[in-house]
N, C-alpha and C positions, 0 to 999 in steps of 0.2 A: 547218804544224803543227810550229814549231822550237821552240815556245816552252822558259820554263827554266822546272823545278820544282824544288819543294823536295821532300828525301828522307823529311819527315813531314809532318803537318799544321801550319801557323802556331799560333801561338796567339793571335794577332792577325787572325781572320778577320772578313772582312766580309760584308754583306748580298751584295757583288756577285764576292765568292770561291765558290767549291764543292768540295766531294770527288769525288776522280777516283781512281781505281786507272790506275795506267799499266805497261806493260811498257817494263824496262831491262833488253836481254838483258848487260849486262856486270856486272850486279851481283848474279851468280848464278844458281842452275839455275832454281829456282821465280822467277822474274825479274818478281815482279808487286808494287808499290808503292803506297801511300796514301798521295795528296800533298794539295795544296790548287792550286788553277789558277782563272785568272778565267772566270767565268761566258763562253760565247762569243754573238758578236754572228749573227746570221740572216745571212747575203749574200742576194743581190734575190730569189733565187730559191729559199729556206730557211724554215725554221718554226723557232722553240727551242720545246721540250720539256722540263716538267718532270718528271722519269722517276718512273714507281709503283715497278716493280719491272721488272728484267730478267733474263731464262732465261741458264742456265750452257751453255756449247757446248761440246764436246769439242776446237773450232778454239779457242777460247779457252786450252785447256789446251795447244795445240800451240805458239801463240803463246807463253806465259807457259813452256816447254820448250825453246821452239827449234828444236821441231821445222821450224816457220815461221819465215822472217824476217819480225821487221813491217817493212810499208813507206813507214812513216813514225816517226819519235823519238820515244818517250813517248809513242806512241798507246793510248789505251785504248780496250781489249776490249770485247765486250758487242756483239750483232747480234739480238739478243731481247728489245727494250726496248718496253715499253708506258709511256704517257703523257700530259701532259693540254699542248696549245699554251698556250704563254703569249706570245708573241710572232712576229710573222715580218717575212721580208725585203720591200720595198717591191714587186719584183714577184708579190710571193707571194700568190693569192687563191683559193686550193680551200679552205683548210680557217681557221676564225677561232678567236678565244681560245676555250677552255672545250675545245675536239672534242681526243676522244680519239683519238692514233695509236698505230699499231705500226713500229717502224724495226726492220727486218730486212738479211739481210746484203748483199745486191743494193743496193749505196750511188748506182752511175752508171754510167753508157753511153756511147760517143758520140751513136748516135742516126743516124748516116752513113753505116754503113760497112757491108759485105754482109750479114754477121751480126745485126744489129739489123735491117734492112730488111728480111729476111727472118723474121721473129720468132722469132729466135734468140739475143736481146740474152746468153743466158746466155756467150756465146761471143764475145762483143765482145775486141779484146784492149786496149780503154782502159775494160775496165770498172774499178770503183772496188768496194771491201767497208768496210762498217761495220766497227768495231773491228780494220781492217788499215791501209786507206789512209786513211780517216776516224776521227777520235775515239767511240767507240762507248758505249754504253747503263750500264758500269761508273759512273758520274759521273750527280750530282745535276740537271745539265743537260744536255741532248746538240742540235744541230744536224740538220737532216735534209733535203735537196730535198724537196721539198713531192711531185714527180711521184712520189717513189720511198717513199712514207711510206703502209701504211694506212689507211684508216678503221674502226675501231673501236667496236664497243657499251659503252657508259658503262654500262650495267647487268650487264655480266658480267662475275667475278672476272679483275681482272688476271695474278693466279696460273696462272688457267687460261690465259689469252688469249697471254700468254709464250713457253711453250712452240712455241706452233700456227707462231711467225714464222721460227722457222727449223728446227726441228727435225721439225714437220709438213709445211711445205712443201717440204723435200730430201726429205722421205719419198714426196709424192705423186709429185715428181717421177720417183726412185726405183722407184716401183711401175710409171709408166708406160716407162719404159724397159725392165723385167724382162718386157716381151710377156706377162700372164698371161692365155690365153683366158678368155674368161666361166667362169666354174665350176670353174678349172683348180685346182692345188695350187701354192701360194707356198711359197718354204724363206725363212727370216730369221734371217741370224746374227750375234747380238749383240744383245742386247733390252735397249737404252737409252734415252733417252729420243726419239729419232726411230723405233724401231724398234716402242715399246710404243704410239706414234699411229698408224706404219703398219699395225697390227695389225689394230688395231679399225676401218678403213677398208677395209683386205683383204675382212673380214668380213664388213662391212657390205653391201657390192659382191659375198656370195655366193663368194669365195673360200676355197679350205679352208687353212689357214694351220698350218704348222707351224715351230718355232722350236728353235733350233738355240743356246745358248749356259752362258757356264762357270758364272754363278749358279744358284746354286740358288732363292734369292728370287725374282732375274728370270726364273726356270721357272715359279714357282711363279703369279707376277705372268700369266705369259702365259697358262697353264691356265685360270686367272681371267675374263678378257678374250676367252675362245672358242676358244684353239687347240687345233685337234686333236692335237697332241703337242708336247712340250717339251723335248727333250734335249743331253747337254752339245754344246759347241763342235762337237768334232773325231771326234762321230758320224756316219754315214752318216744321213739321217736314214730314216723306217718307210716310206716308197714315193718312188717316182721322181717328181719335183717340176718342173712346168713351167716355171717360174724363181724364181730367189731375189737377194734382196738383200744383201749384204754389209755391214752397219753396225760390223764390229770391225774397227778399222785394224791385222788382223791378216794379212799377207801369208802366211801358212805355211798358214792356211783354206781358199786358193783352190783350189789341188790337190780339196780334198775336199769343195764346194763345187760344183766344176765335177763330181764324179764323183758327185754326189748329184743331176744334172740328169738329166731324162729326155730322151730326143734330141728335136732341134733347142728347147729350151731356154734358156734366158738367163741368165746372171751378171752383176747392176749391183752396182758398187763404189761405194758412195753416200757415202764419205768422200771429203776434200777430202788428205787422209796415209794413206799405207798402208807398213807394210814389207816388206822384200823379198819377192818371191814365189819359190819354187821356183823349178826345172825341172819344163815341165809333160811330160807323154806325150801323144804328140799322140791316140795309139788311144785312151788310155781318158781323156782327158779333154777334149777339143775334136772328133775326129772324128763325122760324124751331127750336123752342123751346129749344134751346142752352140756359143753364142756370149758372151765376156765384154767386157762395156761397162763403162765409164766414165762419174759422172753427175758433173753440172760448173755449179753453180751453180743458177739457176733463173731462169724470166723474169717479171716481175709478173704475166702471168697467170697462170705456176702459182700464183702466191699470192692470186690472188684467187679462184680455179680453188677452191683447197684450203680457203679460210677459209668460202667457200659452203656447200662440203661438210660440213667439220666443225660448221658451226654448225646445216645439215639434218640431220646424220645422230648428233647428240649426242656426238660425241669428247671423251671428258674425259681429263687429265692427271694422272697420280698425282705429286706435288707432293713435294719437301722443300723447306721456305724455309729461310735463311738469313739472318741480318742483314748488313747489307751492308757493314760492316767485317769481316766473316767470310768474305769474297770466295774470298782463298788457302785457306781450308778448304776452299771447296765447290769448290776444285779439285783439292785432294789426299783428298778422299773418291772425285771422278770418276776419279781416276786410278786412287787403288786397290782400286776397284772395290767401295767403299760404300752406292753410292746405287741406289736400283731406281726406274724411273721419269726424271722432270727436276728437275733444281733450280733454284730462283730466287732471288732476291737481292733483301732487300727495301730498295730505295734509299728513296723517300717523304721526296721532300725538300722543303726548309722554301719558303714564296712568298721571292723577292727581295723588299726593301722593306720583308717585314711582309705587303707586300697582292701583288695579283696585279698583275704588270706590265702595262703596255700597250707598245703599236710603240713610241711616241716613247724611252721606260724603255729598251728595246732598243737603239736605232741611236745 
């Protein structure tokens, strides 16, 4: 992925060019570009993908910040891509032209090493991310391994389906790590758009869910959606809470967070960035075996795990789209804290050709 771009779109595009957003962390802060790049070819074991639309991630904004370095030049963003196959690589045979995928952020594995073998793939340390190591879902075409790509319903809104690939799925994960007994009380802080799906899943599952952040909208969003209470950030929250999740990459939370826990308890940090944390007090904030975890990716079966669920237990997504030259907007709305709900970007790009490709069109 060294290829060269240009710093705009050509004006000499062709049927077998596309729009990409890419990140250039040297050519500024908001470091996210609209270039033109050739369409990519499948390798043996890949599908291409002509992208609907793809969900905004908050890593996207980390990346396009700097908070992240990407780990690879000019990679673009984007791990919440829904899509229709239009082509794949020659060993590639789960999925044919027309089937709709979903590419989420879990890109590869090795598939060897103790961590995978024990189905722990989240923990691999040659695993690979959509829109970090790999070219991701910002771009009118995207690439995917075929093992790591979705199956998808062709009759539900894109829009909705978006969201569920990574922001549902770190949330399921998320919830299973915060230990919450059957019937127990969840605390959730920061109701964005993985938070406002883990919600209505909480719920659903008979947990009594209370939410904890600085919107007022996103309070008012969660009241909405069944929580028994809503208030800001850096409240205690109205009783002592079996565990809670952490969705604001806000380190200075955890202190009060961990003191809003009932004993033995649980703290998951479900962000991928977080800043610094305090100094904690071990008596009132870890003692009585109050514990804070880290959540770190997810394995394909959470995401099959989760797409199951949401699709029995009717999880829907409160949506703002975007046009998809409008990419850096709906990331300085995510940052300054604009948006309630997820946002998606509507790529809906043109067939190569005129028509729908086939393999041979491809390789």
């Amino acid at each position: 992925m060294t290829d060269e771009f240009h710093s705009r779109p050509h004006p000499d595009r062709t049927p077998e060019t596309m729009r990409a957003w890419v990140v250039a962390p040297d050519r500024g802060h908001r470091a996210l570009h609209l270039v033109d790049r050739a369409v990519p070819n499948p390798e043996n074991d890949e599908v291409l993908v002509r992208t609907e639309v793809c969900g905004v991630c908050r890593t996207d904004l980390h990346l396009a910040d700097g908070d992240l370095a990407p780990h690879a030049p000019a990679v673009t963003p984007g791990h919440e891509a829904v899509g229709i196959v239009v082509g794949r690589g020659s060993g590639a045979k789960r999925f044919d032209a027309g089937d709709r995928v979903g590419i989420a952020w879990l890109a590869g594995t090795c598939g060897r090493c103790r961590a995978c073998r024990s189905g722990q793939e989240n923990l691999c340390h040659d695993s690979q991310y959509t829109g970090w190591d790999r070219h991701g879902g910002y771009a009118e075409y995207v690439t995917v391994r075929e093992a790591f790509a979705y199956r998808l319903p062709t009759t539900a809104s894109a829009e909705q389906l978006a969201p569920l690939l990574c922001s549902g799925i770190i949330g399921y994960r998320a919830l299973q790590r915060a230990k919450v007994p059957a019937g127990g009380r969840l605390g959730i802080y920061g109701f964005g758009a993985s938070a406002h799906l883990t919600a209505q899943l909480a719920i659903r599952q008979g947990l009594e869910v209370h939410v904890l952040t600085r919107g007022k909208d996103a309070r008012r969003l969660a009241l909405e959606l069944g929580a028994a209470s809503a208030g800001p950030a850096d409240a205690m929250p109205p009783v002592p809470l079996d565990g809670s999740i952490m969705f604001a990459p806000a380190g200075d939370l955890v202190p009060t967070a961990l003191a809003g826990l009932e004993q033995g308890g649980t703290l998951a940090i479900a962000g991928i960035h977080l800043s610094e944390i305090p100094t904690l007090d071990y008596q009132r904030h870890l003692f009585r075996e109050r514990t804070l975890t880290s959540v770190t990716s997810n394995t394909r079966s959470d995401g099959e795990t989760f797409l199951r669920l949401a699709s029995a237990t009717g999880i829907t997504a409160s949506v703002t789209s975007y046009p998809f030259s409008d990419a850096d907007k709906a990331l300085s709305d995510l940052a300054n804290g604009a948006l309630t709900g997820a946002a998606v970007l509507q790529v809906r790009a043109q067939s190569l050709r005129e028509t729908e490709p086939t393999d041979s069109v491809l390789r």
